[in-house]
C-alpha positions as CSV (number, residue, x, y, z in Angstrom):
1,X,3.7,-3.4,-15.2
2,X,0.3,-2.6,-13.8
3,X,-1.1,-2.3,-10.4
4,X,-4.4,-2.6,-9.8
5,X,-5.5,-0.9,-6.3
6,X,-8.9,-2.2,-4.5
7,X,-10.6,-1.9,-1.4
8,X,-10.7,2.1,-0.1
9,X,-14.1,3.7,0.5
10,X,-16.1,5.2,3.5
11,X,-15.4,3.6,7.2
12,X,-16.4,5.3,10.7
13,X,-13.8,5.9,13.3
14,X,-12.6,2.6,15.0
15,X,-13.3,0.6,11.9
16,X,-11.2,-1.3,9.5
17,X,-10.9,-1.4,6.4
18,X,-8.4,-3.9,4.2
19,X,-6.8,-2.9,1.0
20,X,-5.2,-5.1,-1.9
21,X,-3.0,-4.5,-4.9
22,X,-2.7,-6.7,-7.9
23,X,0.4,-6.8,-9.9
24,X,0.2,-7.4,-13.6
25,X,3.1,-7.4,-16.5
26,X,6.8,-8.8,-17.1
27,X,8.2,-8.7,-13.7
28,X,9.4,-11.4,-11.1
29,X,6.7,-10.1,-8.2
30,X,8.5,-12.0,-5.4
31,X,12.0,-10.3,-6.5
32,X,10.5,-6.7,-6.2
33,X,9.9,-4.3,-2.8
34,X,5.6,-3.6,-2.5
35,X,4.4,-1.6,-0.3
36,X,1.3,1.7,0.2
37,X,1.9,5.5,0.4
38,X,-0.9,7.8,0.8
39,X,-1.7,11.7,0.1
40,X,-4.1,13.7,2.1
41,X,-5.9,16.9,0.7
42,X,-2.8,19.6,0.4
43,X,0.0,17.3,1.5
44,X,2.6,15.2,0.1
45,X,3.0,11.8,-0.6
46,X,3.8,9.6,2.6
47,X,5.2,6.4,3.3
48,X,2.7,3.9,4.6
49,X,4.4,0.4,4.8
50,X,6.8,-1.4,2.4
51,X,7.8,-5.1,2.2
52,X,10.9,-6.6,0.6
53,X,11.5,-9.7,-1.3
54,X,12.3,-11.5,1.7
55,X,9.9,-10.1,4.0
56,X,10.7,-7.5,5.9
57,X,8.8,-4.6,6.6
58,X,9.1,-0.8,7.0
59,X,6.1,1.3,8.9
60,X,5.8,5.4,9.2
61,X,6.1,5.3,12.7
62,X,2.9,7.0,13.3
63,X,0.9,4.0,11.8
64,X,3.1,0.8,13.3
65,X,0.8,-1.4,15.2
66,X,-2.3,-0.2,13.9
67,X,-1.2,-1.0,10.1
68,X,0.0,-4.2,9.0
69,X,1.4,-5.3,5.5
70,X,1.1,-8.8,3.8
71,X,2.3,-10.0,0.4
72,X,1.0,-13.2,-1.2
73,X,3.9,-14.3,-4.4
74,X,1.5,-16.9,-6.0
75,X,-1.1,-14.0,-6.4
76,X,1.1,-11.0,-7.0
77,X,-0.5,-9.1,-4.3
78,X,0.4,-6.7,-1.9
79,X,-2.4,-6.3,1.0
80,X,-2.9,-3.2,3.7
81,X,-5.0,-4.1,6.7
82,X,-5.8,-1.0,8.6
83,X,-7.5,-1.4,12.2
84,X,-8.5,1.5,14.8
85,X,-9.1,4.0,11.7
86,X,-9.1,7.5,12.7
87,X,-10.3,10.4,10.1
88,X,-6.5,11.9,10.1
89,X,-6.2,8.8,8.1
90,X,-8.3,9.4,5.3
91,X,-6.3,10.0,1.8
92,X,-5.9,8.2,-1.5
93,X,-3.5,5.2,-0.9
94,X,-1.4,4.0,-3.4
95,X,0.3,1.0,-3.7
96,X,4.2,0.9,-5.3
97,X,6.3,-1.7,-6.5
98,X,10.1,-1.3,-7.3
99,X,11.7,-3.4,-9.6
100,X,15.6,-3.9,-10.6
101,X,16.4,-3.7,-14.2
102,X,20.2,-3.6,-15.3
103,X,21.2,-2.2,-11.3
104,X,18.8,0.4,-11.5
105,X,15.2,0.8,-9.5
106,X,12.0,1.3,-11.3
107,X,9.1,2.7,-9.4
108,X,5.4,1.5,-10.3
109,X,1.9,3.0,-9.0
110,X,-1.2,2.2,-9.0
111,X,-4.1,4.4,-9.3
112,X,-5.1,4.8,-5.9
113,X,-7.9,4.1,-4.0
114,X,-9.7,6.7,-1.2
115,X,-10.3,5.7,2.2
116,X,-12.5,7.8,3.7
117,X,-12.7,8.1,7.9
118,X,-15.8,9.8,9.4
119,X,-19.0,9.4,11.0
């Protein structure tokens, strides 16, 4: 499985910016949880937003309404569109998927992509 991360780069506060991630490889995409996690400069990994097969979606609650997460099936992508960007947002995002094989999860990432907020 490969995901293929697009979109980051340099924005001004207040701007948007809109990310997408394309899954490649042996997997049934619209049976598998996407979603985007990011990592500042000297901090962990965070949850962004994830999406399950059926839709529903999870938000750090810092980011929720500000951040919203899409999925397309046909094109095995997940998408991240990110409004009212403010420069504590800027990190290298990564977008996930889990799959299911045999009851367990497998974890994916892509490669990451910076987003860059400042004036």
């Amino acid at each position: 499985v490969q995901l293929q991360a697009s979109g980051g780069g340099l924005v001004q506060p207040g701007g948007s910016l809109r990310l997408s991630c394309a899954a490649s490889g042996s997997i049934i995409f619209r049976f598998t949880t996407v979603g985007w996690y990011r990592q500042a400069p000297g901090s962990q990994r965070e949850l962004v937003a994830t999406v399950t097969p059926g839709g529903s979606t999870n938000y750090a609650d810092s980011l929720r309404g500000r951040f919203t997460i899409s999925r397309d099936n046909g094109k095995k992508t997940v998408n991240l569109q990110m409004n009212s960007l403010k420069p504590e947002d800027t990190a290298v995002y990564y977008c996930s998927l889990q799959n299911w094989n045999r009851g367990l999860p497998i974890d994916y990432w892509g490669q990451g992509t910076q987003v860059t907020v400042s004036s």
